[in-house]
DRENKESE-572555 format. One line per 4 residues: number of its first residue (from 1); their letters; for each residue x, y, z of N, C-alpha, C. Coordinates in Angstrom, 2 decimals. Atoms other than C-alpha are relative to their C-alpha. Example, Ala and Ser with C-alpha at 12.3 -4.5 7.8 and 13.67 -1.06 7.14 Angstrom:
# residues 2
1	as	0.89:-1.19:0.00:12.30:-4.50:7.80:0.90:1.20:0.00 | -0.82:-1.19:-0.06:13.67:-1.06:7.14:-0.77:1.09:0.73
***
This chain:
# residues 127
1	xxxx	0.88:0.74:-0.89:54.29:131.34:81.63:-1.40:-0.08:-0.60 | 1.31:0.21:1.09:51.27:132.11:79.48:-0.77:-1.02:-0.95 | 0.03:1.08:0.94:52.09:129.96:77.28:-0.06:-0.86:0.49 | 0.26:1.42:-1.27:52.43:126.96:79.45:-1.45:0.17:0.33
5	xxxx	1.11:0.34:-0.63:49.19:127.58:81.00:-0.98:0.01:-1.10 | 0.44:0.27:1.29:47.68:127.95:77.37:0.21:-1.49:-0.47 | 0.07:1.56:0.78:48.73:124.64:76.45:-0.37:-0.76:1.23 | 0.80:1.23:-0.86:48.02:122.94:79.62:-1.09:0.04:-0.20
9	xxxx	1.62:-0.39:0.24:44.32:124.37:79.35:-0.21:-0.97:-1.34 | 0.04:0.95:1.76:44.35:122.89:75.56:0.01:-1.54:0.40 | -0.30:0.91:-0.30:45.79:120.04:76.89:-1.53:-1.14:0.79 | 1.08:0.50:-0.81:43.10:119.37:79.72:-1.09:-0.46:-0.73
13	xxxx	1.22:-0.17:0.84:40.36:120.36:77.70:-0.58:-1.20:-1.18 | 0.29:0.57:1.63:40.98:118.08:74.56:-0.11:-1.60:0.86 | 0.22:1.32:-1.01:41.34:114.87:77.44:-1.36:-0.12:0.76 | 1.72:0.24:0.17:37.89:115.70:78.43:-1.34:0.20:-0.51
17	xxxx	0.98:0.57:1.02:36.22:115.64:75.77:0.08:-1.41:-0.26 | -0.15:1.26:0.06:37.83:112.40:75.14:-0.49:-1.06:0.99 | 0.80:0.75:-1.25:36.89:110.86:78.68:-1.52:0.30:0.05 | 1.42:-0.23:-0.27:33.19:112.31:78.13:-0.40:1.00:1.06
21	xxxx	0.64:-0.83:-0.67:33.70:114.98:80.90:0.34:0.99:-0.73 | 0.10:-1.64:-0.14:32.66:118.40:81.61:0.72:1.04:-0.49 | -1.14:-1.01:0.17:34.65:120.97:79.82:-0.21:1.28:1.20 | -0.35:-1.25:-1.19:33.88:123.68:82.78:0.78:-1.09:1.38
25	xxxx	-0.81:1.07:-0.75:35.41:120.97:85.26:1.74:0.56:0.01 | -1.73:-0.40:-0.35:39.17:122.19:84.10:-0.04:1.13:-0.53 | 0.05:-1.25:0.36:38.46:125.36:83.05:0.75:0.88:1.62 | 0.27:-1.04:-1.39:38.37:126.65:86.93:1.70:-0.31:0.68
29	xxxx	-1.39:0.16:-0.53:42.02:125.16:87.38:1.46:0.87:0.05 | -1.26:-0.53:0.17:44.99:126.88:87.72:1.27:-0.42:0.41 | -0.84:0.44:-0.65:48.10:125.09:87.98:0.79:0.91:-0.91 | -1.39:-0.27:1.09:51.46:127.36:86.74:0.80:-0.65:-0.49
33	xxxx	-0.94:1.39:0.72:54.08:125.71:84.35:1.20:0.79:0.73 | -1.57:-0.18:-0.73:57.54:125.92:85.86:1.07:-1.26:-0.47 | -0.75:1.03:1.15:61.04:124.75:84.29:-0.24:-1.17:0.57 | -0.73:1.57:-0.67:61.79:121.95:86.55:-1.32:-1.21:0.01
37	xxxx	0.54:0.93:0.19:58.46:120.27:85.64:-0.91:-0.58:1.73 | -0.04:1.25:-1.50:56.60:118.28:88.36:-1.50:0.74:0.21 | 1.29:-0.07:-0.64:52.68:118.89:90.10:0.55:0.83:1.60 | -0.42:-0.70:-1.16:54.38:119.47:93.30:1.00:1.50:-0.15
41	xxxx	-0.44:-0.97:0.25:56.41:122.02:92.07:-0.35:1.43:-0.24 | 1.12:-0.87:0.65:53.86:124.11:90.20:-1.03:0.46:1.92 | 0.88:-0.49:-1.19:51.99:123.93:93.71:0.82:0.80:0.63 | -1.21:-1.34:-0.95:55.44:125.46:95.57:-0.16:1.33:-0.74
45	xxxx	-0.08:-1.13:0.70:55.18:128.24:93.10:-1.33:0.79:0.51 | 1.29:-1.10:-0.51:51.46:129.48:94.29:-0.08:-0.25:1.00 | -0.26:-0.52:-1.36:52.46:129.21:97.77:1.24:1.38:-0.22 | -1.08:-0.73:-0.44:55.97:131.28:97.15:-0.43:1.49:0.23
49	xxxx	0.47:-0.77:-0.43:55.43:134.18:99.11:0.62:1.78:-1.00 | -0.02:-0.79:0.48:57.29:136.24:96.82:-1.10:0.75:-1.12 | 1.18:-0.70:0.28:54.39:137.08:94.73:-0.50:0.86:0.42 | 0.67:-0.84:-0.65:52.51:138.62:97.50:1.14:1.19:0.14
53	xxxx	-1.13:-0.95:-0.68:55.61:140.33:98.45:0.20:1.11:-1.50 | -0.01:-0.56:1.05:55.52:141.56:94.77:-0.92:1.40:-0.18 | 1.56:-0.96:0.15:51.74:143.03:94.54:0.09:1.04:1.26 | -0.96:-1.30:-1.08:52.99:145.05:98.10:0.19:0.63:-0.67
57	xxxx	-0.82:-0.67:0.63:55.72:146.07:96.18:-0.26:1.36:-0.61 | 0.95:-1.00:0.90:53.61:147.74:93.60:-1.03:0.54:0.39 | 1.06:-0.96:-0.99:50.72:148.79:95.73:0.83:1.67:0.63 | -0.37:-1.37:-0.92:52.93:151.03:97.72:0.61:1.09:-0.90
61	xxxx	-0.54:-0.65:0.90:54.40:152.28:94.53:-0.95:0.53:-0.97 | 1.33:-0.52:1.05:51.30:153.12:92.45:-0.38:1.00:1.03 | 0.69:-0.96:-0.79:49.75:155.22:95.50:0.64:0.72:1.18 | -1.26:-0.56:-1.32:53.18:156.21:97.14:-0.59:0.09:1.60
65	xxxx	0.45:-0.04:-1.18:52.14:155.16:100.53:1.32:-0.12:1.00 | -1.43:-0.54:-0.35:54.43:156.22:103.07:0.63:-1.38:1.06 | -0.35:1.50:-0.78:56.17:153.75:105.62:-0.88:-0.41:0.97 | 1.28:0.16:-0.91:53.25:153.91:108.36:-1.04:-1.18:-0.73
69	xxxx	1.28:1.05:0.71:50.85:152.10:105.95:0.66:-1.00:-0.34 | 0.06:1.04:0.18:50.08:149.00:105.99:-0.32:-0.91:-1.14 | 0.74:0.40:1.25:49.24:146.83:102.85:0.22:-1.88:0.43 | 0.07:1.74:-0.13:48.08:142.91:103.07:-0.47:-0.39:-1.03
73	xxxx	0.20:0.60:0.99:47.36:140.91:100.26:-0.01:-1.68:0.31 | 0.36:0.97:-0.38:45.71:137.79:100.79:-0.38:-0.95:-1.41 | 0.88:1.08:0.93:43.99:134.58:98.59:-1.24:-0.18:0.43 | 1.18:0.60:-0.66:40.52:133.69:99.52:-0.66:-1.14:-1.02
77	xxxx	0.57:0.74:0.87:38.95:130.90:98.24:-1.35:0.01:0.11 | 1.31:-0.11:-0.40:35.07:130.74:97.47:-0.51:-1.23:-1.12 | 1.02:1.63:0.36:32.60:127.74:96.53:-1.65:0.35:-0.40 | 1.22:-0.44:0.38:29.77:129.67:95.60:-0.26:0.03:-1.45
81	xxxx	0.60:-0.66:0.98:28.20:129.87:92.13:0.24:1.20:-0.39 | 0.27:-1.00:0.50:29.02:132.23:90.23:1.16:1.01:0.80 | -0.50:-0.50:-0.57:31.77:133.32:92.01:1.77:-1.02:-0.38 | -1.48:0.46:0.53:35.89:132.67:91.09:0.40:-0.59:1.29
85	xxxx	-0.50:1.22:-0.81:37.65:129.63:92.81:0.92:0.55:0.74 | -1.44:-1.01:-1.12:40.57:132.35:94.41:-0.27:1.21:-1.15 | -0.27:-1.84:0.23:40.36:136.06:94.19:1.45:0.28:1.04 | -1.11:-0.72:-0.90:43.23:137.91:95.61:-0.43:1.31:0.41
89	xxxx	0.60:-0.90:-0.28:42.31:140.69:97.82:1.24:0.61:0.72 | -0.99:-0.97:-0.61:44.82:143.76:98.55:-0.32:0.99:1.07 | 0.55:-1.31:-0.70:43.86:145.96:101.20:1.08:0.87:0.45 | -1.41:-0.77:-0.39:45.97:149.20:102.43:-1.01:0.80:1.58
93	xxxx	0.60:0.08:-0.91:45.53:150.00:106.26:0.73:1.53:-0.07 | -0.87:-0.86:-0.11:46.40:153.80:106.33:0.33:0.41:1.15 | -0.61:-0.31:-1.00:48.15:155.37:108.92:-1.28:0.72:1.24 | 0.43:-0.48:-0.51:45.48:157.71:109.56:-1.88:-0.73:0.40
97	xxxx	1.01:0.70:0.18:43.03:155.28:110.05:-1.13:-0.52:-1.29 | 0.74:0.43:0.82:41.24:154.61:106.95:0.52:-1.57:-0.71 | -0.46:1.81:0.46:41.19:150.99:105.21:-0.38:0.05:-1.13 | 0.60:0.21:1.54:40.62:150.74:101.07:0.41:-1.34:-0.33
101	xxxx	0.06:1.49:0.12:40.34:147.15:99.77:-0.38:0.11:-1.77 | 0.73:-0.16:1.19:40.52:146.24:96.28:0.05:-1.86:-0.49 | -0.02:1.03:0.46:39.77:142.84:94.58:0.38:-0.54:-1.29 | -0.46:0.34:1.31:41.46:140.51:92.02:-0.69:-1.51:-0.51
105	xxxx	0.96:1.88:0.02:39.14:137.33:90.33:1.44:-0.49:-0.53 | -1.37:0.90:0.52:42.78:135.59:90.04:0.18:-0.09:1.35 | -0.91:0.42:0.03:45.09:133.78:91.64:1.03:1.13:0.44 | -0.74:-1.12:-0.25:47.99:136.11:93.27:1.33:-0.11:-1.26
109	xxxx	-0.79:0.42:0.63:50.28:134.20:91.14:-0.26:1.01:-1.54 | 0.46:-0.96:1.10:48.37:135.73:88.14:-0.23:1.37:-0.21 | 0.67:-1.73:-0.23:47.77:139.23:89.35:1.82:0.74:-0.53 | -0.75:-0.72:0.60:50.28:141.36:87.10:0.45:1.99:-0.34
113	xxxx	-0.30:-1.43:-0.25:51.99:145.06:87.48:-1.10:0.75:-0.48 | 1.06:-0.76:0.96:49.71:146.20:84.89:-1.33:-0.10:0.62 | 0.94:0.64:-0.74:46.75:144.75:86.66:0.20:0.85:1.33 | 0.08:-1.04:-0.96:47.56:146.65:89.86:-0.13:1.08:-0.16
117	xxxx	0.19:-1.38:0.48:48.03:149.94:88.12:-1.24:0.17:0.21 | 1.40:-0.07:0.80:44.74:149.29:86.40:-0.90:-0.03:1.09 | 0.94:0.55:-1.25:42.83:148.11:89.47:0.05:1.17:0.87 | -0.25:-1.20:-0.89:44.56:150.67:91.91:-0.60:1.42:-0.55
121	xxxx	0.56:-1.17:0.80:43.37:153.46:89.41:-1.54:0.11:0.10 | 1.25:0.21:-0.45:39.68:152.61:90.46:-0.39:0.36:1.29 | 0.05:-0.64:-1.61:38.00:153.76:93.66:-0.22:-1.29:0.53 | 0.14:1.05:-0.78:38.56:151.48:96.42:-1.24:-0.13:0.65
125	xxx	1.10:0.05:-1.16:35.83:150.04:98.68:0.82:0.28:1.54 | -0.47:-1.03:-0.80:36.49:151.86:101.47:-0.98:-0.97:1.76 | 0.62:0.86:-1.38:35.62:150.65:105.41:0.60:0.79:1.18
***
């Protein structure tokens, strides 16, 4: 999948230079490549909920949280400067009341095992 989104990027990129636009313009895009081809397709793929259901997966398994806790994993989108077009934000609601929240500047689609480890291994912001 890397690869695909490596060459689309290439792809984009080298078409606007040619049209005269903006190279940060398709930089901020993220569409995934998928076999069956297609725009609409690529969009079903960063809705499919298995993703989220993934980063769960591995949340509860990096910090063995027991069945009481809660874990949500959301998208947010933001329009600010200076700030990434979708973060993914995991939070875990524990049993005993506490809430830790951690943030991803991706895409859920993009957020990878290794990437949770790595992230989860950091102190949460805490609430």
């Amino acid at each position: 999948m890397r690869r695909r989104w490596v060459e689309w990027l290439t792809q984009r990129r080298e078409g606007a230079k040619e049209d005269g636009r903006r190279d940060e313009a398709v930089t901020h895009r993220f569409i995934p490549a998928n076999e069956s081809g297609g725009e609409g397709a690529a969009i079903a793929a960063v809705i499919d909920p298995s993703y989220a259901e993934a980063i769960k997966r591995w949340t509860r398994e990096v910090l063995r949280l027991g069945e009481d806790d809660v874990v949500t994993v959301s998208e947010i989108a933001c329009v600010d400067a200076g700030c990434p077009l979708v973060e993914t934000v995991v939070a875990v609601f524990a049993a005993e009341g506490e809430t830790r929240s951690w943030r991803f500047t991706r895409p859920r689609v993009a957020v990878t095992k290794m990437m949770v480890m790595q992230t989860l291994a950091t102190p949460a912001k805490r609430s």
